[in-house]
N, C-alpha and C positions, 0 to 999 in steps of 0.2 A: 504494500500500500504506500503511494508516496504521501511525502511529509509536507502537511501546507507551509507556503511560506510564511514566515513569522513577521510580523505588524513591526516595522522599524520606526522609532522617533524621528525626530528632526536633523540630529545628529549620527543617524545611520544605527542606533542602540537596538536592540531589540529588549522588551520590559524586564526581561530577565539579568541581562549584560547589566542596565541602568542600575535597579536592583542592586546586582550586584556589587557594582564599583561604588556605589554607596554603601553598602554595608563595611567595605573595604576602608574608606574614607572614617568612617565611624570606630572600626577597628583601632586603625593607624593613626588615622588625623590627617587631614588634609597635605600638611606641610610632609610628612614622610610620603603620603605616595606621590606630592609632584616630584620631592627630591628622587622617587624611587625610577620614575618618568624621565627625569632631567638624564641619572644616571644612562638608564637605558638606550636613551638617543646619542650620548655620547660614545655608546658601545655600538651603536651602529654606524655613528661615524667615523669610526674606527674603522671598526667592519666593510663598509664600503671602500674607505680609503683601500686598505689593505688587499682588499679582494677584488674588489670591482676594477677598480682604478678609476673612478670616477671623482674628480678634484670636488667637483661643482654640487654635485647630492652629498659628497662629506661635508662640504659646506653647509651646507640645508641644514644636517642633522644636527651639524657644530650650533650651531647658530639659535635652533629648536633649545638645543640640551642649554643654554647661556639661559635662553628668554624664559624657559619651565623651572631653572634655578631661582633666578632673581623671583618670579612669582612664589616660589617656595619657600624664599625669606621673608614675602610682605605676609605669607597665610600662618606665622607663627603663632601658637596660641588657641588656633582655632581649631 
């Protein structure tokens, strides 16, 4: 039987992901999962460098992981 497709938000979420990444939020606290985000995209900036050889997407991701850091110091607290 195939699987209906699942109702996505605005942001491409399906209720369950949304859910999810809030309960996550609530867990950790906002400020650890953007640093855990920040983190991530630096490891794919890596990762692309490295692998791909693509200067210009390491950049993107460089750049992502800077912009999710700084938001990560303004969400302390919360």
């Amino acid at each position: 039987m195939a699987q209906a497709n699942p109702i996505l938000n605005e942001y491409g979420f399906t209720e369950q992901e949304a859910y999810d990444l809030e309960g996550l939020i609530d867990r950790r606290g906002i400020e650890q999962v953007l640093q855990q985000i920040s983190d991530i995209c630096g490891l794919k900036a890596q990762h692309v460098a490295e692998n791909w050889q693509d200067a210009a997407m390491a950049r993107r991701w460089a750049t992502v992981e800077g912009a999710v850091g700084v938001a990560s110091t303004k969400a302390t607290g919360l």
